[in-house]
CHARMM internal coordinates of N, CA and C (Angstrom, degrees):
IC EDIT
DIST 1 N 1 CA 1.4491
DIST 1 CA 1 C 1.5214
ANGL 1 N 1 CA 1 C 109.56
DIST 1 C 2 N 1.1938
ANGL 1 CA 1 C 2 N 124.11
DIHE 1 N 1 CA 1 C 2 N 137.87
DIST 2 N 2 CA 1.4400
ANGL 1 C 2 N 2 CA 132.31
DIHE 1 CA 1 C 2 N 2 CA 166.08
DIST 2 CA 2 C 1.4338
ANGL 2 N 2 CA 2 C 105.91
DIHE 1 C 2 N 2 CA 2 C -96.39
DIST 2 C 3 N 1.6055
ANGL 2 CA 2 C 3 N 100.56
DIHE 2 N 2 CA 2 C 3 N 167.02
DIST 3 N 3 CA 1.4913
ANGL 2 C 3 N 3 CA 119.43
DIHE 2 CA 2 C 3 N 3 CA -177.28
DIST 3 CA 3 C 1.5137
ANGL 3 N 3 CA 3 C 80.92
DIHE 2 C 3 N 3 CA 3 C -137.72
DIST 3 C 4 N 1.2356
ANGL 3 CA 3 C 4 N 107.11
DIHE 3 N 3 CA 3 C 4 N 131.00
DIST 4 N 4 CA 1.9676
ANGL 3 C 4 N 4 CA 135.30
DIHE 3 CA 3 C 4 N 4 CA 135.88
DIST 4 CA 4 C 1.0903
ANGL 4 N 4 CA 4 C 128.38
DIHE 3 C 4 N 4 CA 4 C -85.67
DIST 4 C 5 N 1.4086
ANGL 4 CA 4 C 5 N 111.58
DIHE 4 N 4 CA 4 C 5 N 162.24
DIST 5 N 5 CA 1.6356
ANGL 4 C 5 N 5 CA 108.10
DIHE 4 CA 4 C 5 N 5 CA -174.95
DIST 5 CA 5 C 2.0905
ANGL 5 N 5 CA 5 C 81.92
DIHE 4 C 5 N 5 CA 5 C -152.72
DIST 5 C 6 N 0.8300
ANGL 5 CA 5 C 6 N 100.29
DIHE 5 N 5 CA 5 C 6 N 174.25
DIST 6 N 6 CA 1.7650
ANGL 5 C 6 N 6 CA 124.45
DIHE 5 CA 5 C 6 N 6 CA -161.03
DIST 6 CA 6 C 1.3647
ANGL 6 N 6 CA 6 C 90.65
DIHE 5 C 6 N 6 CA 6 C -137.85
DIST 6 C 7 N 1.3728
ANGL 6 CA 6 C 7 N 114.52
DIHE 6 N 6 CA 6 C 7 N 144.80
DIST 7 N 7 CA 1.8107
ANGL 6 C 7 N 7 CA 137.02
DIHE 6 CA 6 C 7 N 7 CA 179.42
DIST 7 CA 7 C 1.8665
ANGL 7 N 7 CA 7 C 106.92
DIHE 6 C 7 N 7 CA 7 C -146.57
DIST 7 C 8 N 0.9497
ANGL 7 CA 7 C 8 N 108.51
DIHE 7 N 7 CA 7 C 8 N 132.49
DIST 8 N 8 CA 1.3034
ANGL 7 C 8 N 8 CA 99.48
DIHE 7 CA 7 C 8 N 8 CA -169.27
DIST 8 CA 8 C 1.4698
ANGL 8 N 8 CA 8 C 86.42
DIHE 7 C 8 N 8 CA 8 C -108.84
DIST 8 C 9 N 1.3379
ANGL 8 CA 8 C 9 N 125.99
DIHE 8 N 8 CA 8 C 9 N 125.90
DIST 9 N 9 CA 1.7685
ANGL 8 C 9 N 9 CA 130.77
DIHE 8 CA 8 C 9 N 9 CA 146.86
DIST 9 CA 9 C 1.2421
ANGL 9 N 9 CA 9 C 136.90
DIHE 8 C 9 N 9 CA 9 C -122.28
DIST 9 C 10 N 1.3002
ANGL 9 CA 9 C 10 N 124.53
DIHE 9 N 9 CA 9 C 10 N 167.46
DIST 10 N 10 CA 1.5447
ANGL 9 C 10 N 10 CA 105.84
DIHE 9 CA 9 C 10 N 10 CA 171.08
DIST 10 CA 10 C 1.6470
ANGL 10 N 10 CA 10 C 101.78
DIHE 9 C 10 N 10 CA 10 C -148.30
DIST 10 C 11 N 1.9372
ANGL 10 CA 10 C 11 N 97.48
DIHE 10 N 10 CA 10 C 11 N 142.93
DIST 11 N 11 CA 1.5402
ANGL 10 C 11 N 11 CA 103.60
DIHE 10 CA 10 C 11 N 11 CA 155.60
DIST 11 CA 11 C 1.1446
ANGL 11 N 11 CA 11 C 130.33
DIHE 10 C 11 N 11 CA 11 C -147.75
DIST 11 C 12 N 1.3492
ANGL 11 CA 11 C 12 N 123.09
DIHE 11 N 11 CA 11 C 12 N -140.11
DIST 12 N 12 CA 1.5690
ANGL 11 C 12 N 12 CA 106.70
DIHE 11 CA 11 C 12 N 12 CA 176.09
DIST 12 CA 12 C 1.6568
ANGL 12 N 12 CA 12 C 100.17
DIHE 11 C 12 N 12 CA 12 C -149.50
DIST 12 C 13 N 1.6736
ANGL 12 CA 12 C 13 N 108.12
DIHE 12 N 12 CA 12 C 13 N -174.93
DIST 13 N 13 CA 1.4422
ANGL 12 C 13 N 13 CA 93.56
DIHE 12 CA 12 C 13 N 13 CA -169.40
DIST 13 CA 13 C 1.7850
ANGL 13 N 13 CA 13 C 81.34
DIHE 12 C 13 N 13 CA 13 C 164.76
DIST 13 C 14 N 1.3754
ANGL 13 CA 13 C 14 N 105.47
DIHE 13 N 13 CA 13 C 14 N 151.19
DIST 14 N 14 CA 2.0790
ANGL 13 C 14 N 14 CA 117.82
DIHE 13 CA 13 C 14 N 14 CA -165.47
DIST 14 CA 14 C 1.2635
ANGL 14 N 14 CA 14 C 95.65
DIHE 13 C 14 N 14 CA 14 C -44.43
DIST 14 C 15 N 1.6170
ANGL 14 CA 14 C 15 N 132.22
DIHE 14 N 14 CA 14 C 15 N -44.09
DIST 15 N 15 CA 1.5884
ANGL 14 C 15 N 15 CA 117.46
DIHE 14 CA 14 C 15 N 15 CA -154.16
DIST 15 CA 15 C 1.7081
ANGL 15 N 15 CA 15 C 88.32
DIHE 14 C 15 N 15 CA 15 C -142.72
DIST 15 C 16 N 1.5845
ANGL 15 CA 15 C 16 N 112.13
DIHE 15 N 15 CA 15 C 16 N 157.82
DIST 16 N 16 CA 1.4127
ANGL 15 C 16 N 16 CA 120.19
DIHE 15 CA 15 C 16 N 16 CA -169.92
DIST 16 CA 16 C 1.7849
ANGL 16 N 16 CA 16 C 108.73
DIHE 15 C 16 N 16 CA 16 C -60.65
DIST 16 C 17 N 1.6290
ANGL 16 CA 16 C 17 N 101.75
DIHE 16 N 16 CA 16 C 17 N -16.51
DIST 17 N 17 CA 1.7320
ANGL 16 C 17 N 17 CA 97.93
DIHE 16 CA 16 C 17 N 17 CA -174.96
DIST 17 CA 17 C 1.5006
ANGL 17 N 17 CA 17 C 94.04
DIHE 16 C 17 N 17 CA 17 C -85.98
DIST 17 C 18 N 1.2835
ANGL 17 CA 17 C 18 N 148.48
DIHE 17 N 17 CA 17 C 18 N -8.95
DIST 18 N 18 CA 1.2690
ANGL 17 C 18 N 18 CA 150.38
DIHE 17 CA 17 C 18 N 18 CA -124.58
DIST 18 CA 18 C 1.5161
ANGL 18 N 18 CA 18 C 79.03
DIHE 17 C 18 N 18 CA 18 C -131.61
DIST 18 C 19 N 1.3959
ANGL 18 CA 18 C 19 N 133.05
DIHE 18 N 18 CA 18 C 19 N -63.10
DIST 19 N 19 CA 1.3030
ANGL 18 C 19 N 19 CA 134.48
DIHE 18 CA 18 C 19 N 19 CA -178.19
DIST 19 CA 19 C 1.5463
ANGL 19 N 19 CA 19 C 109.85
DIHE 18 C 19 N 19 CA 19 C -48.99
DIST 19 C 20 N 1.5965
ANGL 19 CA 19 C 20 N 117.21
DIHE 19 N 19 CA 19 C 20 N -54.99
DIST 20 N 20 CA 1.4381
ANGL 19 C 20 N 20 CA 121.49
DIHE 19 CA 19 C 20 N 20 CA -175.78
DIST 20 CA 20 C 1.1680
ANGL 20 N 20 CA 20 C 111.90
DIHE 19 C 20 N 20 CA 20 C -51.26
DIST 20 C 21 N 1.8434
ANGL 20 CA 20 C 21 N 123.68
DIHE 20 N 20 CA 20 C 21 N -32.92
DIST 21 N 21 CA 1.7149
ANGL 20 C 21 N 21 CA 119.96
DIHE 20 CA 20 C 21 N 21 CA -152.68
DIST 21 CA 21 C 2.1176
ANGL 21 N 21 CA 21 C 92.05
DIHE 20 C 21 N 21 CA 21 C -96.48
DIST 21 C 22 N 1.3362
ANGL 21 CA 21 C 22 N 83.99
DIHE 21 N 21 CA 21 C 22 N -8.90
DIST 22 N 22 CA 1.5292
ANGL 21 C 22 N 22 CA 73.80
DIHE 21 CA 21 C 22 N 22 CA -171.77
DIST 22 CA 22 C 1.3793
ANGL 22 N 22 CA 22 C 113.09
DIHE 21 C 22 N 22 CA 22 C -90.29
DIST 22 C 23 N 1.7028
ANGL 22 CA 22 C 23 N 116.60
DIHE 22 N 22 CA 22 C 23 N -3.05
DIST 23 N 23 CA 1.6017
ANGL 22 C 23 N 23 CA 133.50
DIHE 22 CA 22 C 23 N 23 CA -177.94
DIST 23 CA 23 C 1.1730
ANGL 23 N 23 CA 23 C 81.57
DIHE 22 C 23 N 23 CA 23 C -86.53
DIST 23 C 24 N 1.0429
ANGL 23 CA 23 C 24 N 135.30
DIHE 23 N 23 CA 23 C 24 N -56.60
DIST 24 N 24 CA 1.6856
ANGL 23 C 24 N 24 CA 128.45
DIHE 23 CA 23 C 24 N 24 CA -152.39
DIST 24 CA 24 C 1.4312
ANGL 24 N 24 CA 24 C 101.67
DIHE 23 C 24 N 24 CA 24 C -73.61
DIST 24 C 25 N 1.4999
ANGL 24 CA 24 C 25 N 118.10
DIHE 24 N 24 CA 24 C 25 N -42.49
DIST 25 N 25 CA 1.5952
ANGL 24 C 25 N 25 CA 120.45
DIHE 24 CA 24 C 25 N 25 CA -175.70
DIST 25 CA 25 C 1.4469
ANGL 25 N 25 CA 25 C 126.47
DIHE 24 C 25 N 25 CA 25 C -36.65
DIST 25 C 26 N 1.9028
ANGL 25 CA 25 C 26 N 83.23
DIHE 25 N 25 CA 25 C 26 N -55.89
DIST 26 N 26 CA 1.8222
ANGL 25 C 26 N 26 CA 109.91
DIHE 25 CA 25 C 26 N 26 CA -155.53
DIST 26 CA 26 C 1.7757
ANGL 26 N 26 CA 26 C 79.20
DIHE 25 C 26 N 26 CA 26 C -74.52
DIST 26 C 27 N 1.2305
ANGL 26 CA 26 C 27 N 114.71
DIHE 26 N 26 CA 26 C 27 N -83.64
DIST 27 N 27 CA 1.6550
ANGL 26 C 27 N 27 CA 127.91
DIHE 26 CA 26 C 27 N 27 CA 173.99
DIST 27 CA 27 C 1.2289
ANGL 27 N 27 CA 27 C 108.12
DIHE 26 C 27 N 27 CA 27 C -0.18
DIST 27 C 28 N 1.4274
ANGL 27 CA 27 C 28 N 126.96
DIHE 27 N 27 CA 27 C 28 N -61.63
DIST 28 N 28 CA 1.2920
ANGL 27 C 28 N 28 CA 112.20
DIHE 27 CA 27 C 28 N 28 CA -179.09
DIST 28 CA 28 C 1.6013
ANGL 28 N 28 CA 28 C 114.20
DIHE 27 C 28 N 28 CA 28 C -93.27
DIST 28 C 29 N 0.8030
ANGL 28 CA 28 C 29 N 120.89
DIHE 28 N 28 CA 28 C 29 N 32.14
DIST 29 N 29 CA 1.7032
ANGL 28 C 29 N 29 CA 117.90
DIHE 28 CA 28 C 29 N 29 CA 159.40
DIST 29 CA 29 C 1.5706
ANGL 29 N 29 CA 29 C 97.50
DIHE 28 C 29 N 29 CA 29 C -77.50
DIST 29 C 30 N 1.1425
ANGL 29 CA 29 C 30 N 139.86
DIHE 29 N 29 CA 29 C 30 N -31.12
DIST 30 N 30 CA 1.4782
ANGL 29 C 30 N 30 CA 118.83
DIHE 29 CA 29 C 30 N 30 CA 159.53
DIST 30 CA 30 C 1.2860
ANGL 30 N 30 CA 30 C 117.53
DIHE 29 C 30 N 30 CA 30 C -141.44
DIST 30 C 31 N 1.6274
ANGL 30 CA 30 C 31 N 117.70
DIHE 30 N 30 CA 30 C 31 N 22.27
DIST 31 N 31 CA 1.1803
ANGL 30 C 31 N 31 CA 95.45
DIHE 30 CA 30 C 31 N 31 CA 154.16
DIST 31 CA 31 C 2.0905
ANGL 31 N 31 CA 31 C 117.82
DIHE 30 C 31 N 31 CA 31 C -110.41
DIST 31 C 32 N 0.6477
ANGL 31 CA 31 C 32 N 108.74
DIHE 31 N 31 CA 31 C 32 N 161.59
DIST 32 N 32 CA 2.2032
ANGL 31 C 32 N 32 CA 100.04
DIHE 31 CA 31 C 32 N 32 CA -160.12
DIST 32 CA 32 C 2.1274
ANGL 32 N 32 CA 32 C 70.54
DIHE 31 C 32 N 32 CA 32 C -123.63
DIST 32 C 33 N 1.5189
ANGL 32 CA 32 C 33 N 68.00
DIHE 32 N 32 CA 32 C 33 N 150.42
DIST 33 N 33 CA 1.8580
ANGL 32 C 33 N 33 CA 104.17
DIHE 32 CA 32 C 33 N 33 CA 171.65
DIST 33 CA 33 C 1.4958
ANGL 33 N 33 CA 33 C 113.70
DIHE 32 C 33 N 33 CA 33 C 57.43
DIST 33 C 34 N 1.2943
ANGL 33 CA 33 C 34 N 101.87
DIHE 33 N 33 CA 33 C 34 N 57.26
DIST 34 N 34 CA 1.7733
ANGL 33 C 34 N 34 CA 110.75
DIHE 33 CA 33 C 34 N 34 CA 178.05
DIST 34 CA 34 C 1.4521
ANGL 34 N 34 CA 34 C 85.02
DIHE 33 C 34 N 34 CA 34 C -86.92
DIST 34 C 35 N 1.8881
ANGL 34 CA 34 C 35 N 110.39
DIHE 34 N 34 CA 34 C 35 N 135.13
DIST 35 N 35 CA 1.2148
ANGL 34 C 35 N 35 CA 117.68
DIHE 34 CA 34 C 35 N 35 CA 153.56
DIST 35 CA 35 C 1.5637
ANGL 35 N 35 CA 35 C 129.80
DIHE 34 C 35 N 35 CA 35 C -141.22
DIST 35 C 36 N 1.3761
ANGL 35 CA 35 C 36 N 105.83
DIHE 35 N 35 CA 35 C 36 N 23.80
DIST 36 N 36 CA 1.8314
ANGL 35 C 36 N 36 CA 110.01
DIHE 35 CA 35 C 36 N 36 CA 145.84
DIST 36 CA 36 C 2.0466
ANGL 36 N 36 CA 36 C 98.42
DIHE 35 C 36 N 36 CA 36 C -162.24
DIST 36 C 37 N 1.3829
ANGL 36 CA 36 C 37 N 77.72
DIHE 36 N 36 CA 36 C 37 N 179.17
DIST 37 N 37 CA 1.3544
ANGL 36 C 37 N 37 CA 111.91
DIHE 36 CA 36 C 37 N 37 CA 168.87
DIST 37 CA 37 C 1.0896
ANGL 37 N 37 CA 37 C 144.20
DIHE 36 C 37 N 37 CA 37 C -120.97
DIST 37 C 38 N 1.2068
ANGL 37 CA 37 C 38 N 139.91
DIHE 37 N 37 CA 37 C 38 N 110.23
DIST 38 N 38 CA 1.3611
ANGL 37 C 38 N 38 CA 127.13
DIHE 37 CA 37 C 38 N 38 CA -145.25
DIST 38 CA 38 C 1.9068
ANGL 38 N 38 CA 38 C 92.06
DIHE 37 C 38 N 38 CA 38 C -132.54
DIST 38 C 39 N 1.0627
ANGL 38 CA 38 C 39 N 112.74
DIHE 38 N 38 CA 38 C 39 N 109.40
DIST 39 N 39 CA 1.5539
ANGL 38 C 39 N 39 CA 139.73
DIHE 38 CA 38 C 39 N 39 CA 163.76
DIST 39 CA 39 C 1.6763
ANGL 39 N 39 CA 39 C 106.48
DIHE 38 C 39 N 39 CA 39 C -47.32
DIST 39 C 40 N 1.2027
ANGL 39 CA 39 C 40 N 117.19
DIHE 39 N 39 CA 39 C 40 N 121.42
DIST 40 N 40 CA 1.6666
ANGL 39 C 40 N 40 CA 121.12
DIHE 39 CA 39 C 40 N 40 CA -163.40
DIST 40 CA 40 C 1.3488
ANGL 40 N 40 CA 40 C 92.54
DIHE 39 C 40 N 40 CA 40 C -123.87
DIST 40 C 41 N 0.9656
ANGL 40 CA 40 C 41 N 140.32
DIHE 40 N 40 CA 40 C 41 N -62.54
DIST 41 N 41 CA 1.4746
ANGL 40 C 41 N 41 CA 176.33
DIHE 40 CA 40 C 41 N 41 CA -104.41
DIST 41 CA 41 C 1.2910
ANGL 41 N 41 CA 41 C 129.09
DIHE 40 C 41 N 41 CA 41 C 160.80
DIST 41 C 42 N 1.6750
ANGL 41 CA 41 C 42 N 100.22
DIHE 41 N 41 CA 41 C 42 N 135.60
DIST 42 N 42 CA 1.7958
ANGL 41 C 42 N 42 CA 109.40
DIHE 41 CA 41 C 42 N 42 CA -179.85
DIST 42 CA 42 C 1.7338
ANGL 42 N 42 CA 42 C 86.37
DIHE 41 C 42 N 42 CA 42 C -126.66
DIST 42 C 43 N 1.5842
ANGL 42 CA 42 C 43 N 115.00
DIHE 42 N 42 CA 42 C 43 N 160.37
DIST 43 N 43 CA 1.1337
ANGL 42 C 43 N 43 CA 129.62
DIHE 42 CA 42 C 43 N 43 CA 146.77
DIST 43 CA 43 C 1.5275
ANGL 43 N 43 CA 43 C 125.51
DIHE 42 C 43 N 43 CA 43 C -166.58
DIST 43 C 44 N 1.2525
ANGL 43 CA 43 C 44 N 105.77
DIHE 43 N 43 CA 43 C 44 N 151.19
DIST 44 N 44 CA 1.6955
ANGL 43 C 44 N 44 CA 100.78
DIHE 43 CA 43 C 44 N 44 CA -166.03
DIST 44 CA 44 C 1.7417
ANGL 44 N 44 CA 44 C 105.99
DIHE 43 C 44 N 44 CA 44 C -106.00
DIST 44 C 45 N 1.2795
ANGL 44 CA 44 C 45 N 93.45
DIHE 44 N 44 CA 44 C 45 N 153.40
DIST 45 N 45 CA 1.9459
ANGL 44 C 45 N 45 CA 86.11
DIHE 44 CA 44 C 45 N 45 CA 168.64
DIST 45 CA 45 C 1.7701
ANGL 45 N 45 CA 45 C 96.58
DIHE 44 C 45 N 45 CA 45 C -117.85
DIST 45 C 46 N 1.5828
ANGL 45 CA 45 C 46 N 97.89
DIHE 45 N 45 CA 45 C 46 N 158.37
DIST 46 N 46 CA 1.1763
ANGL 45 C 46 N 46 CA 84.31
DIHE 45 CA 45 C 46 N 46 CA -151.18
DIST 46 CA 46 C 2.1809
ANGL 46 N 46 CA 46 C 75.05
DIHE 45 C 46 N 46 CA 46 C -142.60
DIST 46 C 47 N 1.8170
ANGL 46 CA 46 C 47 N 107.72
DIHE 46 N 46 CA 46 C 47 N 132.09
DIST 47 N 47 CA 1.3864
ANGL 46 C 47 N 47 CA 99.22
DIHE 46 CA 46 C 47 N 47 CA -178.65
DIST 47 CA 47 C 1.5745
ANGL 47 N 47 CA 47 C 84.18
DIHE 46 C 47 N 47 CA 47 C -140.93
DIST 47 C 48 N 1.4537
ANGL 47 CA 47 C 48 N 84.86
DIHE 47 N 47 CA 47 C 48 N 125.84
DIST 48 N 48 CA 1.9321
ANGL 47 C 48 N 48 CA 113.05
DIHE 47 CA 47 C 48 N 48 CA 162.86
DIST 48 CA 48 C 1.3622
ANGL 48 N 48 CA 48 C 94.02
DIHE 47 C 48 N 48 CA 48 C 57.28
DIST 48 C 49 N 1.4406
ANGL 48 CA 48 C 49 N 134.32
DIHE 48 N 48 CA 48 C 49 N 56.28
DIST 49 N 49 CA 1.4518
ANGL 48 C 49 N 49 CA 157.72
DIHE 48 CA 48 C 49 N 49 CA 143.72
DIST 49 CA 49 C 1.5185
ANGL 49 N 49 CA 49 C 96.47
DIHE 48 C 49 N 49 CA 49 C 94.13
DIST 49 C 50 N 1.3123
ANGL 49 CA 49 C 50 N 141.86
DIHE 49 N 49 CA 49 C 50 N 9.11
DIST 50 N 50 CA 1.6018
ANGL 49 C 50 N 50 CA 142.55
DIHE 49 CA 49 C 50 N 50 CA 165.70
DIST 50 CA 50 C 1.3501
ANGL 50 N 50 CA 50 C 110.49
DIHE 49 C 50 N 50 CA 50 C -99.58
DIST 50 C 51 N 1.5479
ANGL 50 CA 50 C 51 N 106.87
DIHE 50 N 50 CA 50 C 51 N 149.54
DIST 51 N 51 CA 1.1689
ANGL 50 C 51 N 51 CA 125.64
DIHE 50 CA 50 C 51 N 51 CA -168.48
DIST 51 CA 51 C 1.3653
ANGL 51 N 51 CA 51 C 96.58
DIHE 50 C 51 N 51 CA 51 C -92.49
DIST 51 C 52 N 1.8482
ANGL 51 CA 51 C 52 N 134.04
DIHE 51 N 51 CA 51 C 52 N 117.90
DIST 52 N 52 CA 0.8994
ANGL 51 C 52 N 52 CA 107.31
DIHE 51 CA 51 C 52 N 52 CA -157.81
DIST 52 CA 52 C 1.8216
ANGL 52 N 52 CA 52 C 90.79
DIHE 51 C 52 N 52 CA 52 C -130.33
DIST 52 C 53 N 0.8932
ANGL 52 CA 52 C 53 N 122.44
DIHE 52 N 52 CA 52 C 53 N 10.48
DIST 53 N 53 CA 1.6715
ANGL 52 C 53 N 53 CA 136.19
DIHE 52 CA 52 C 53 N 53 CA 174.66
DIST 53 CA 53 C 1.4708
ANGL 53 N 53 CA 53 C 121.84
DIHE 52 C 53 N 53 CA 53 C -162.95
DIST 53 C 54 N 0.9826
ANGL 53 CA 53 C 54 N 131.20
DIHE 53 N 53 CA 53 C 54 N 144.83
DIST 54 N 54 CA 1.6473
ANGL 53 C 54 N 54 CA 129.85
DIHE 53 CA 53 C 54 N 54 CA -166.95
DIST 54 CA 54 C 1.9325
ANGL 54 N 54 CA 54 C 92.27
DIHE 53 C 54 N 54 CA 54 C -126.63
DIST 54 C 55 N 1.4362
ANGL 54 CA 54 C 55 N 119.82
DIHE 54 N 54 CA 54 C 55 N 135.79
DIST 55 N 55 CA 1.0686
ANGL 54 C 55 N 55 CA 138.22
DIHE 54 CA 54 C 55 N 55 CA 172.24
DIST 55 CA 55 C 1.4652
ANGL 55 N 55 CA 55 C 137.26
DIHE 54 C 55 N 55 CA 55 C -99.47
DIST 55 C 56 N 0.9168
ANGL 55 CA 55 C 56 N 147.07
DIHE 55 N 55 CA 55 C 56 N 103.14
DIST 56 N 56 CA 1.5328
ANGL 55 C 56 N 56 CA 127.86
DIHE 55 CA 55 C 56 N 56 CA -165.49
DIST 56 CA 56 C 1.8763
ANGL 56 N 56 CA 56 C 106.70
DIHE 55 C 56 N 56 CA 56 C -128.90
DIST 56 C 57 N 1.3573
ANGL 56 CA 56 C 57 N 98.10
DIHE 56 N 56 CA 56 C 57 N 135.91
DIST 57 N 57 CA 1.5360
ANGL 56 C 57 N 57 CA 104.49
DIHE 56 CA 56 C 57 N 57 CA 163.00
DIST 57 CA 57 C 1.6643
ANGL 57 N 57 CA 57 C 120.87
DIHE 56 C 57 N 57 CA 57 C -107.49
DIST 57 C 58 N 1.0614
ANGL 57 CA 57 C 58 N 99.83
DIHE 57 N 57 CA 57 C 58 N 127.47
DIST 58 N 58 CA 1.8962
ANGL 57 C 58 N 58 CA 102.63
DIHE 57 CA 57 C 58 N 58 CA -150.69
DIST 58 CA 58 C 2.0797
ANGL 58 N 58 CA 58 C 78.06
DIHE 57 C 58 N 58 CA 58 C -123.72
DIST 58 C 59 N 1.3400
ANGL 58 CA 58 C 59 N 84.51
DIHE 58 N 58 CA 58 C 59 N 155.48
DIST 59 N 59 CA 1.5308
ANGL 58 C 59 N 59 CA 117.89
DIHE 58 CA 58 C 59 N 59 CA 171.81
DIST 59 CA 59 C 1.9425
ANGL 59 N 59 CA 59 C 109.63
DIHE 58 C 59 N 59 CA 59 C -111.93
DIST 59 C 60 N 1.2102
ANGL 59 CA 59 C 60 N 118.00
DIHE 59 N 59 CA 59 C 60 N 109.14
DIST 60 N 60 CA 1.7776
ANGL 59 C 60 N 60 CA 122.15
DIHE 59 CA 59 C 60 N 60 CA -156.14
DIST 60 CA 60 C 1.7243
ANGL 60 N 60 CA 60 C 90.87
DIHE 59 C 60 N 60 CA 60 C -107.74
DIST 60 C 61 N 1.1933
ANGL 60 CA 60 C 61 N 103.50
DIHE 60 N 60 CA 60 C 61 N 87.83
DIST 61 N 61 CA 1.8609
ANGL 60 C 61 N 61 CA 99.00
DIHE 60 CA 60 C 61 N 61 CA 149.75
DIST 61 CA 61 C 1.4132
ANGL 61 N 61 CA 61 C 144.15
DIHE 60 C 61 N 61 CA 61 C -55.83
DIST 61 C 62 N 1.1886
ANGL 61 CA 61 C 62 N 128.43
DIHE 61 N 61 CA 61 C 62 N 98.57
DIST 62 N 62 CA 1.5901
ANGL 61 C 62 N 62 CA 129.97
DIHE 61 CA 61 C 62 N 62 CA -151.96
DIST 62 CA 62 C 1.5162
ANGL 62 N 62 CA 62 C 98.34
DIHE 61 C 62 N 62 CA 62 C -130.66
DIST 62 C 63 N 1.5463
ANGL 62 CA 62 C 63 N 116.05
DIHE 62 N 62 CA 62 C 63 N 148.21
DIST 63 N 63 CA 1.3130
ANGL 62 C 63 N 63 CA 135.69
DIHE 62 CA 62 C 63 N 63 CA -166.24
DIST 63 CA 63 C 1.4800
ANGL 63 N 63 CA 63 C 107.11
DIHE 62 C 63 N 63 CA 63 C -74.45
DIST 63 C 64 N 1.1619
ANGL 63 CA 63 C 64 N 167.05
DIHE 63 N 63 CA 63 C 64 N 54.89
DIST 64 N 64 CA 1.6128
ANGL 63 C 64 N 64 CA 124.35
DIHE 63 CA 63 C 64 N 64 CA -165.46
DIST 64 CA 64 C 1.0912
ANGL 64 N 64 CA 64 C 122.72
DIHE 63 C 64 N 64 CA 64 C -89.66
DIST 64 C 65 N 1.4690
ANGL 64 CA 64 C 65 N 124.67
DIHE 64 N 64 CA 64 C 65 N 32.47
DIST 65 N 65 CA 1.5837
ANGL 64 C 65 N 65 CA 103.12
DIHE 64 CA 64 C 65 N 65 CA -172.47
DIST 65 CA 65 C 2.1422
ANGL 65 N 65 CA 65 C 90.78
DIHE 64 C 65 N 65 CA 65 C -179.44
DIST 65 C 66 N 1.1590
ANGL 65 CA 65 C 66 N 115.58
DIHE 65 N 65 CA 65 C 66 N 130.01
DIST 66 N 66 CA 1.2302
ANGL 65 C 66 N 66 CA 125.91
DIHE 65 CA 65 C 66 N 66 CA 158.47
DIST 66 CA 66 C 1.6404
ANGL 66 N 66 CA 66 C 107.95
DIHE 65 C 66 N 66 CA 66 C 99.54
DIST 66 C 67 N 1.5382
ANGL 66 CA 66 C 67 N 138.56
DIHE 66 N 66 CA 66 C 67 N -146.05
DIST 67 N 67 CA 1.3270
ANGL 66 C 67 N 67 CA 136.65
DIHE 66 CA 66 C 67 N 67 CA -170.28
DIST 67 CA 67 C 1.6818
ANGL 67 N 67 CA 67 C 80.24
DIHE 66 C 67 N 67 CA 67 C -81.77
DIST 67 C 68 N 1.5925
ANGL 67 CA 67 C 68 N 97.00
DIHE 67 N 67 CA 67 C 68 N 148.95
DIST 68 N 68 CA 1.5450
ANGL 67 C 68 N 68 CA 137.97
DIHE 67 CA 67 C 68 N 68 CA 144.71
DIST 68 CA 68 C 1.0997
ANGL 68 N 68 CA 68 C 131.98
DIHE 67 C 68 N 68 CA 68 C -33.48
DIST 68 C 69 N 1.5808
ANGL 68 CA 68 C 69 N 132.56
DIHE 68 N 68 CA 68 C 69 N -7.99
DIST 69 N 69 CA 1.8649
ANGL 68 C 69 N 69 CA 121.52
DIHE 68 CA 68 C 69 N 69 CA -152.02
DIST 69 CA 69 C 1.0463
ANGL 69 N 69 CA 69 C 68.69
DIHE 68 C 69 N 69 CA 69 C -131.23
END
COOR INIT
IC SEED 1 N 1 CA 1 C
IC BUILD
């Protein structure tokens, strides 16, 4: 049996897929066995009418304890 645990973070990055890989990136520099993503929140910043960064707050599912799958 496994145990999960949920982390709520948020960042940003040029395009909303660019924001997600970079939650997962930074996130796992110490956390090990992330296995989904769950999209909470989108938001854009937006300078002199351009969208000039995209934001996302993601929910990171990670293993800590028991089998791997």
């Amino acid at each position: 049996m496994s145990i999960a645990k949920v982390i709520e973070v948020m960042a940003e990055g040029g395009s909303i897929e660019k924001a997600i890989e970079n939650a997962v990136k930074e996130a796992g520099r110490t956390v090990k066995n992330i296995r989904s993503v769950y999209i909470n929140d989108t938001q854009a910043l937006v300078r002199d009418g351009e969208v000039t960064k995209y934001r996302v707050n993601v929910k990171l599912t990670f293993v800590v304890g028991g089998d791997d799958d």
